[in-house]
N, C-alpha and C positions, 0 to 999 in steps of 0.2 A: 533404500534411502542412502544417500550421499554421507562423505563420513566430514564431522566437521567437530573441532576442538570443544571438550563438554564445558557446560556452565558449571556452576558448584554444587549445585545438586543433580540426583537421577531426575527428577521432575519439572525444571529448567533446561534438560539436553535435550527431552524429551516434546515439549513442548516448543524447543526450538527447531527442532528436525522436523515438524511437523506444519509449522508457521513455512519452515523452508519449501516442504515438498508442495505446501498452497500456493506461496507464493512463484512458484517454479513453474507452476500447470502440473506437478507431479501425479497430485491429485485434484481431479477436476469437480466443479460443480455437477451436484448431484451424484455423483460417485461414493460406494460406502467405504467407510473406513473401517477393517478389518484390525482387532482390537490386539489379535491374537498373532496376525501378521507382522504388525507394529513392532509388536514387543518382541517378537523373535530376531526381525531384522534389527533391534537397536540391541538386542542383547538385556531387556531389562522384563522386568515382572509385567505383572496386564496393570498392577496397581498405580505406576506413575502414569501409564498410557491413558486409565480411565480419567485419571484425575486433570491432565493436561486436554484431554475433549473436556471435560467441563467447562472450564477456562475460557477456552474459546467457542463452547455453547453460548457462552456467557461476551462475548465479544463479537456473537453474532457470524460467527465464522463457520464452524458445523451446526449443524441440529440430527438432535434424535427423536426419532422416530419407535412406537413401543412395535417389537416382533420386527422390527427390523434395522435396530442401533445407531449408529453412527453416521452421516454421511455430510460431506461437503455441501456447505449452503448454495443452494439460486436465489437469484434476486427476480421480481418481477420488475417488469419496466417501472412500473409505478412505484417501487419500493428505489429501484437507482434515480427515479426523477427527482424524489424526494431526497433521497440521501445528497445529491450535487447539487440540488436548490441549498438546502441547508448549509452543503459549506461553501457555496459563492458567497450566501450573507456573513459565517463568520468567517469566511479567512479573507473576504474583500474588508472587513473591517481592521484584523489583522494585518494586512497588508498596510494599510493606512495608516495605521498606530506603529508599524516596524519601524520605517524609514523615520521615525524623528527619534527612534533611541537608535536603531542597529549600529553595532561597533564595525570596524573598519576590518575585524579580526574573523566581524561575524558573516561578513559581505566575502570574505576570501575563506570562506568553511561555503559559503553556496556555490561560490566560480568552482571550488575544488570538486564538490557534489557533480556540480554540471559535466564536468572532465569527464569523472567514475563513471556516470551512467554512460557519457559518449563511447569512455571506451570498453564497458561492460556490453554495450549494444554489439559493438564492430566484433567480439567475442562469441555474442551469441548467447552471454550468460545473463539469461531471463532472471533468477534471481539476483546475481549481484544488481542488477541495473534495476530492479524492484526495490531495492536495501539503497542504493546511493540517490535516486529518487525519491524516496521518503525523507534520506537527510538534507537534500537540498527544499523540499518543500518545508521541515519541519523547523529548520533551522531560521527561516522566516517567519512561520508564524511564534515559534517561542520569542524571537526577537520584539514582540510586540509588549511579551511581559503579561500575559495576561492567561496565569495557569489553567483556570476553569476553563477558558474558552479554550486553550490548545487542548484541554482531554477530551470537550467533546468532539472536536475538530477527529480528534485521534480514533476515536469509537467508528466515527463514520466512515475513515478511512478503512478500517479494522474488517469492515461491513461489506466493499468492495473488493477488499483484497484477492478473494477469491480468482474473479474476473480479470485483475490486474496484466498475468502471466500473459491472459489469450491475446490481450489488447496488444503486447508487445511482439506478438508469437509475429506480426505481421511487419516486416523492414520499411514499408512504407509509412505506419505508427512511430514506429522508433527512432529514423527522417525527421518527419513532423514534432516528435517530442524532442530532440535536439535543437532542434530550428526555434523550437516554443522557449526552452530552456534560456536559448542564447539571449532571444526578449526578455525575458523575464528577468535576465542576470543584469541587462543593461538599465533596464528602470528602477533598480534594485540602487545598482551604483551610482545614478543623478539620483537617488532618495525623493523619488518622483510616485508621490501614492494611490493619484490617480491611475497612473500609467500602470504603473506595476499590480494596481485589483484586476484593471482591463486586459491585459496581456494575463495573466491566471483566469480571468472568467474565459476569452478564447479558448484557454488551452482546455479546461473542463468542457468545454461546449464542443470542443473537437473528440474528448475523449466520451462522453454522454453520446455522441453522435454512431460512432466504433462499438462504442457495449450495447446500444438499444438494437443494433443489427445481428450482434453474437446473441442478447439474447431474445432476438426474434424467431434466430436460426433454432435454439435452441427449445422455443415454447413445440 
């Protein structure tokens, strides 16, 4: 595991190196996670390592399995159909609801997002451009104001994340999500909330399209 500045607690680094190595394709779906490997590469006990899978047992990210522990979540098609059905309806509402509050401050925190990933892509660096992606999408729906709806919004994302990495592993993805990016930034800036649900329903509809083939390959 990659070495990256600790949070304040051993249960916080741990949990964050771990979120990274998902998000990174480090560790891949279906893959188990070795509890004992963990803890030796971060240098910490097996105690914050158990406690940090819960976490994201709990966030739908790993599952355990009994007699054979730990392992990175698959999604079935029908489990990602539904998870992108669900956030078209709340974040096309989200979206709607953004553009008649979003600040001026909050529209130049998504152009800047949009940058990061661009140039996290040209990098190569699958997490970062997973991490600046998230801020550009998130920083939208919070702009709506509407906390409930941004946590569940958050769970679901939480739910694909796994998959996230492979989607971008592909240059031709990572094109198209620039290019989607760039729409989505401009309908953002006319405060236009029609445009701006339809330009994020494409951009889900192209990525739903990408993951139902990874995990066709994958059944």
């Amino acid at each position: 595991m990659g070495e990256t500045p600790r949070p304040p607690t051993v249960q916080a680094y741990v949990l964050a190196e771990l979120r990274r190595a998902i998000a990174s394709g480090e560790l891949r779906p279906g893959r188990p996670i070795r509890q004992e490997g963990v803890a030796e590469s971060l240098g910490v006990s097996r105690v914050p390592v158990r406690e940090a899978l819960k976490i994201l047992e709990g966030e739908g990210q790993v599952v355990h399995r009994p007699h054979h522990g730990y392992l990175v979540a698959e999604l079935s098609l029908a489990d990602l159909r539904e998870v992108y059905l669900m956030r078209g309806l709340l974040e096309s509402a989200a979206a709607r609801a953004a553009v008649e509050v979003i600040t001026d401050a909050e529209v130049a925190d998504v152009e800047r997002a949009a940058a990061e990933v661009a140039a996290a892509s040209a990098a190569g660096d699958l997490a970062a451009m997973t991490a600046a992606n998230r801020r550009l999408h998130f920083t939208i729906i919070d702009a709506a104001r509407m906390p409930r709806l941004a946590r569940i919004v958050r769970s679901l994302w939480d739910s694909t994340d796994v998959y996230r990495s492979v989607y971008y592993n592909a240059p031709a993805n990572r094109a198209r999500v620039e290019q989607e990016h760039a729409a989505i930034v401009a309908a953002l800036r006319d405060r236009d909330g029609d445009r701006l649900a339809a330009r994020l329903g494409e951009h889900r509809d192209h990525a739903v399209a990408a993951l139902s083939a990874i995990i066709s390959d994958e059944s």
